[in-house]
C-alpha angles and dihedrals in degrees: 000000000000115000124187113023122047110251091260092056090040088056094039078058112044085029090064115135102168093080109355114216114229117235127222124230117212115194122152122231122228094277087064092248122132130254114188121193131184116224147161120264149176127217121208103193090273114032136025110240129201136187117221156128114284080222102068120103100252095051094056087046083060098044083060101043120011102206125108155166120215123185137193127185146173111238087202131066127301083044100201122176143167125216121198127189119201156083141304148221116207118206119176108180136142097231136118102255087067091036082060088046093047087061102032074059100043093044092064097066096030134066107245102251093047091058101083101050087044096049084051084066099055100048099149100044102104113150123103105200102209108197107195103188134225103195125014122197111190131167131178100206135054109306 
């Protein structure tokens, strides 16, 4: 359920690539208190999705427990933002279709002739995070 902005403003937003917005990852840590990241991020028209390692904090916090909130906001007027609420599927593989997500991600925040050299950096870093929300809350204008 989206509430707030129509589905082709929803995906303009969270689509953005100049320049392109970070999201926030909310997870909660066995304690039950929260741990919130920025990342980058990719939406496909249905789920987030993030690349990462399967070691970081938050991702353990999801292996655990699978729900989640993600944000992403504009820090300049009109502030728009969009706040989703649901689980996730971890998937951590050296395969080519990662290898193809990791890019498609990557090529949202870098210039494309910067992506390779960067990606070299990052060689252990396999895990592609999907939220697939439950509930999205989106408005274009102020909050």
């Amino acid at each position: 359920m989206t509430v707030g902005m129509e589905t082709d403003e929803l995906d303009a937003f969270l689509d953005r690539v100049s320049p392109a917005l970070l999201g926030s990852i909310g997870t909660s840590f066995r304690d039950g208190s929260p741990h919130v990241v920025p990342v980058w991020y990719r939406w496909n028209g249905k789920e987030i999705l993030i690349w990462t390692h399967e070691k970081r904090d938050w991702v353990r916090n999801l292996s655990r427990d699978p729900r989640v909130a993600f944000v992403v906001a504009e820090a300049e007027p009109p502030f728009a933002a969009v706040v989703m609420n649901g689980r996730v599927e971890l998937t951590t593989a050296d395969d080519e279709a990662t290898a193809l997500e990791i890019r498609r991600i990557s090529s949202r925040y870098l210039p494309q002739a910067e992506v390779e050299d960067y990606l070299r950096g990052w060689p252990d870093l396999r895990t592609i995070v999907r939220i697939r929300p439950d509930s999205i809350s989106a408005w274009a204008r102020g909050y």
